[in-house]
C-alpha positions as CSV (number, residue, x, y, z in Angstrom):
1,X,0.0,0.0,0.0
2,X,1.2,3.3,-1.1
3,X,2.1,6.0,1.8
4,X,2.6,9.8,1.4
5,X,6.2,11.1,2.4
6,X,7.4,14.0,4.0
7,X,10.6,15.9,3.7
8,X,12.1,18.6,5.6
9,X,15.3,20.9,6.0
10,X,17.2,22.0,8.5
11,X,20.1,24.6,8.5
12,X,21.6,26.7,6.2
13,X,19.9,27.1,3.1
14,X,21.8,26.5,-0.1
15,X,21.2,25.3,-3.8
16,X,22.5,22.2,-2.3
17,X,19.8,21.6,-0.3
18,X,17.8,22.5,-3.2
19,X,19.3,19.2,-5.2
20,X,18.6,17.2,-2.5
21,X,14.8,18.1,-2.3
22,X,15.0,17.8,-6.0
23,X,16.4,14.1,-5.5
24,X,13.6,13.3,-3.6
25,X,10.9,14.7,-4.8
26,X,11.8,13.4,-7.9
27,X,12.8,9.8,-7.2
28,X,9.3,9.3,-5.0
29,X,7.8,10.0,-8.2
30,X,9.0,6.9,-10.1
31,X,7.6,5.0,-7.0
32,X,4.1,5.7,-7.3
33,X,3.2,2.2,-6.0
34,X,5.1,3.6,-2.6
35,X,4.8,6.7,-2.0
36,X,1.7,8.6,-3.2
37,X,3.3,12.3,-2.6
38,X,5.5,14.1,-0.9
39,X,5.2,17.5,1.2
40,X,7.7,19.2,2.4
41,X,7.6,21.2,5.5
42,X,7.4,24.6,5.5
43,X,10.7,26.4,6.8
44,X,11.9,22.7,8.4
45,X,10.8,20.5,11.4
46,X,8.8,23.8,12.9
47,X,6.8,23.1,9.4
48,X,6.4,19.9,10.3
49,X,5.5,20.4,13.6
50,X,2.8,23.1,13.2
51,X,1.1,21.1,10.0
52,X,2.2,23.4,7.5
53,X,3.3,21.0,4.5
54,X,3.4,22.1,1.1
55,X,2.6,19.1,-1.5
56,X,5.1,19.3,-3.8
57,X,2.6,17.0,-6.6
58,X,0.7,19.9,-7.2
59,X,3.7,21.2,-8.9
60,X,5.1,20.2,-12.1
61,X,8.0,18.2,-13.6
62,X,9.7,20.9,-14.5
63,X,9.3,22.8,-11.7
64,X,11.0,20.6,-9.5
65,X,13.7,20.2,-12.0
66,X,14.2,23.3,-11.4
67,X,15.2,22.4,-8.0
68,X,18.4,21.7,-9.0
69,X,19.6,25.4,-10.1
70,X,17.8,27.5,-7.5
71,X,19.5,29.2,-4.7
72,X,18.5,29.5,-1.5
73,X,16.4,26.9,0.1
74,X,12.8,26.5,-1.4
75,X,10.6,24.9,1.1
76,X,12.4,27.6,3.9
77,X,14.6,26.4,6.4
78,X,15.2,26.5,10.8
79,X,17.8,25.7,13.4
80,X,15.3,24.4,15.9
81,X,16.7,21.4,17.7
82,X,14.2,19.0,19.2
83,X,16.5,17.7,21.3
84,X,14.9,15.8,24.2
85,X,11.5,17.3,23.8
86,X,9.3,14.3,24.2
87,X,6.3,16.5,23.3
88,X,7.7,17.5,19.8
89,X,8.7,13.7,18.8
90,X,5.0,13.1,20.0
91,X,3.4,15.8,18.1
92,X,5.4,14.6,14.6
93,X,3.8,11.2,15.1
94,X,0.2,12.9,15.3
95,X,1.1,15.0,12.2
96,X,2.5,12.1,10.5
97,X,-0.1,10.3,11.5
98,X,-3.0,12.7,10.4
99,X,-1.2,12.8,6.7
100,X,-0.2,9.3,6.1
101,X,3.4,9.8,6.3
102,X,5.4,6.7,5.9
103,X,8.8,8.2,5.1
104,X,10.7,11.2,6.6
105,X,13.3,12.6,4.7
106,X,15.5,15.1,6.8
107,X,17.9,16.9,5.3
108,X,20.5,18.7,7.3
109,X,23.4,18.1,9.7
110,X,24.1,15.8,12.5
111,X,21.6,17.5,14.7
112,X,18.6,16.6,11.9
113,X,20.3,13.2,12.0
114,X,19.5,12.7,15.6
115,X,16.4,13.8,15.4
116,X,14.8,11.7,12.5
117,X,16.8,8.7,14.8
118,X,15.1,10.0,17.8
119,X,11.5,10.1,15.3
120,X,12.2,6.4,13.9
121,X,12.4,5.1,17.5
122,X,9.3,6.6,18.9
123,X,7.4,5.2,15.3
124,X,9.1,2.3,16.4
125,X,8.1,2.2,20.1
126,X,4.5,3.3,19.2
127,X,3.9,0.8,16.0
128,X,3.8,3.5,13.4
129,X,4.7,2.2,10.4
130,X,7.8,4.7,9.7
């Protein structure tokens, strides 16, 4: 069964980080039988935690193509750290829940990495498919 994906930014914003949501928009659209669509969260995990997700299928090919050569960062970017806020990890299980996330993509440093760590063993802890 196919399950929508999200995919947010952290840090500073670059055409690099551009390319990357460019990857992954793009590849999640050859895997239709996967991933039905993919938001991204508006300026990072604060996006992601206040339910404000853009879904990137309303936009076209080319536009996300275009991805690839923009500066700056897109879908917005933050430098909030979750850190060992139980009640943040909690509420991204409720959004993911609410928009039948099966994937988060992260993009950022080792902080970000920590986090989406942190995410897949509370999914993991509470069942959620992640």
């Amino acid at each position: 069964m196919s399950k929508n994906a999200i995919y947010a930014q952290s840090g500073g914003v670059t055409s690099v980080i551009n390319a990357s949501a460019c990857g992954v928009i793009q590849t999640a659209r050859h895997y239709p039988d996967k991933i039905s669509r993919v938001y991204a969260a508006k300026n990072g995990i604060i996006g992601a935690l206040r339910e404000e997700l853009i879904d990137t299928s309303l936009e076209t090919g080319e536009d996300i193509a275009a991805l690839m050569h923009t500066p700056s960062g897109a879908f917005g970017s933050c430098r909030h750290k979750l850190g060992n806020n139980q009640e943040e990890y909690e509420r991204l299980i409720e959004v993911f829940k609410a928009h039948d996330i099966g994937y988060f993509f992260y993009n950022g440093g080792g902080d970000s990495q920590d986090t989406a760590n942190k995410v897949a063993q509370l999914a993991v802890k509470k069942n959620y498919p992640l």
